[in-house]
C-alpha positions in Angstrom: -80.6 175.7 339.6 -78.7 172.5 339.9 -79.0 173.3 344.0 -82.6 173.3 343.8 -82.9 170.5 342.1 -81.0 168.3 344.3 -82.9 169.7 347.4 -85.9 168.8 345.8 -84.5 165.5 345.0 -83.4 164.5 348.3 -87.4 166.0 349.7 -88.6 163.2 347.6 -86.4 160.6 348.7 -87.0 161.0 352.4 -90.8 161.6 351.6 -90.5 158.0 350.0 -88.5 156.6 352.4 -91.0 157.0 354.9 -90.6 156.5 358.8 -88.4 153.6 358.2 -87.7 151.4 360.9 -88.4 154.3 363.9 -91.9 153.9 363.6 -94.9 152.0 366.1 -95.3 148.9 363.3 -92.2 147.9 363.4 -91.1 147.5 367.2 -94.9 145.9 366.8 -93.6 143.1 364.3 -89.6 142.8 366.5 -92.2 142.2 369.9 -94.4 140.2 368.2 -91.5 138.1 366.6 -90.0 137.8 370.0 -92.7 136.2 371.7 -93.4 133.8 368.9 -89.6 132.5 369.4 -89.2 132.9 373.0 -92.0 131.9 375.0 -94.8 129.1 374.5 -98.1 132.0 374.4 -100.5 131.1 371.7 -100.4 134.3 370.0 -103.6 133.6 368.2 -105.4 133.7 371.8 -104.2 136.8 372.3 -104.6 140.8 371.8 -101.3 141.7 371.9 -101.1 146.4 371.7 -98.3 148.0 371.8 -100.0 151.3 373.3 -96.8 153.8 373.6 -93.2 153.9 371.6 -90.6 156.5 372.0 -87.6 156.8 370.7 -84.1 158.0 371.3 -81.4 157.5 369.1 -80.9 153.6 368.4 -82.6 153.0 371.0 -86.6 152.2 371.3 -88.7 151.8 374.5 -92.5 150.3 374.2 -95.5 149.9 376.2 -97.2 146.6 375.2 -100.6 145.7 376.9 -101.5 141.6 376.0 -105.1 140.6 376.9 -106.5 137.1 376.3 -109.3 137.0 373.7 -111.6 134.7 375.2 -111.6 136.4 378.8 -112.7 139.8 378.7 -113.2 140.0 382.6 -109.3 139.8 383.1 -106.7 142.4 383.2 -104.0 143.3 380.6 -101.0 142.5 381.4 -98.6 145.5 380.6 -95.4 144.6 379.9 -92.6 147.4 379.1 -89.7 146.9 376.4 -86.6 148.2 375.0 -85.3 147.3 371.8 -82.5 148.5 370.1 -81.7 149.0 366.1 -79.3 146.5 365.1 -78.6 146.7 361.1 -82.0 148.2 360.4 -83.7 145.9 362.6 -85.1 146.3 366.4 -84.0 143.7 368.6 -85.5 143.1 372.0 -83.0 144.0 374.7 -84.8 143.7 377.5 -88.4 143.0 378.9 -89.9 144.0 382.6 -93.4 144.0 383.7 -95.5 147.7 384.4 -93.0 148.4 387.6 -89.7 147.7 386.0 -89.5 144.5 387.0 -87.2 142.5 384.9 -88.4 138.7 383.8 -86.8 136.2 383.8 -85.5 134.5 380.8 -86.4 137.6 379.4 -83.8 140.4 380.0 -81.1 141.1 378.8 -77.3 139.4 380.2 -77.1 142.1 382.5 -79.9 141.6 384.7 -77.9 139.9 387.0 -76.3 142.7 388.1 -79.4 143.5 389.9 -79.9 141.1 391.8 -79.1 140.8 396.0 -76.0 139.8 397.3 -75.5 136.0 396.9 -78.4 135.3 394.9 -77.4 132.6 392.2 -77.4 134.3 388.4 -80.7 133.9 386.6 -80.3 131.2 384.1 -76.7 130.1 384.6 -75.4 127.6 387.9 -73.6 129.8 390.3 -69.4 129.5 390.7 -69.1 130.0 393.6 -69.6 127.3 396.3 -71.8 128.6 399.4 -70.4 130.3 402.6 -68.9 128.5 405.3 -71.6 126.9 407.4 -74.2 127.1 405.2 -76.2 124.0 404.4 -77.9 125.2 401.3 -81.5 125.1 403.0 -84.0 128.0 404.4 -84.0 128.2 408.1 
């Protein structure tokens, strides 16, 4: 009897509990918050969707299309992001447009392991002085 009980007990807690933080609102509101802090888009000008979530363990990886509200003639722009659950909330770990993309300013400290051979890191003054010879400019 007392088993029962306490499997119907716990039933009702998850029930109550909801989704929790692995649901479609709530990456919404961490992507939302992220471009209110970290870039200068009016927000109020702005449809901003986020069109597909998935999950996988901490992790969370979203769709987002952002249209302005004025101009119906132009394009979305779809943007792709991954978040991750740090202390019950998401945090944006990384941004890149439809392709993959990463953008600047945007990604995460890692992004400039992608980048070619010699190019200077993305946000941060290179080390290293140039090779021998060079003079710094295009040919």
């Amino acid at each position: 009897m007392l088993r029962r009980l306490c499997g119907w007990a716990a039933v009702v807690f998850l029930l109550a509990c909801g989704p929790g933080i692995r649901s479609k609102e709530k990456v919404q509101e961490a992507i939302l918050n992220r471009l209110q802090t970290k870039t200068g888009l009016d927000l109020n000008s702005l449809d901003v969707t986020t069109t597909a979530v998935t999950f996988d363990r901490n992790m969370a990886y979203a769709t987002v299309s952002i249209h302005p509200k004025a101009d119906p003639s132009l394009q979305s722009m779809i943007m792709k992001y991954t978040l991750e659950d740090r202390d019950g909330k998401w945090v944006v770990t990384n941004v890149a447009d439809s392709q993959g993309h990463g953008m600047a300013g945007h990604s995460s400290a890692s992004s400039d392991q992608n980048l070619p051979p010699g190019h200077p890191p993305i946000g941060g003054i290179q080390d290293t002085p140039p090779p021998a010879g060079s003079t710094g400019r295009k040919p």
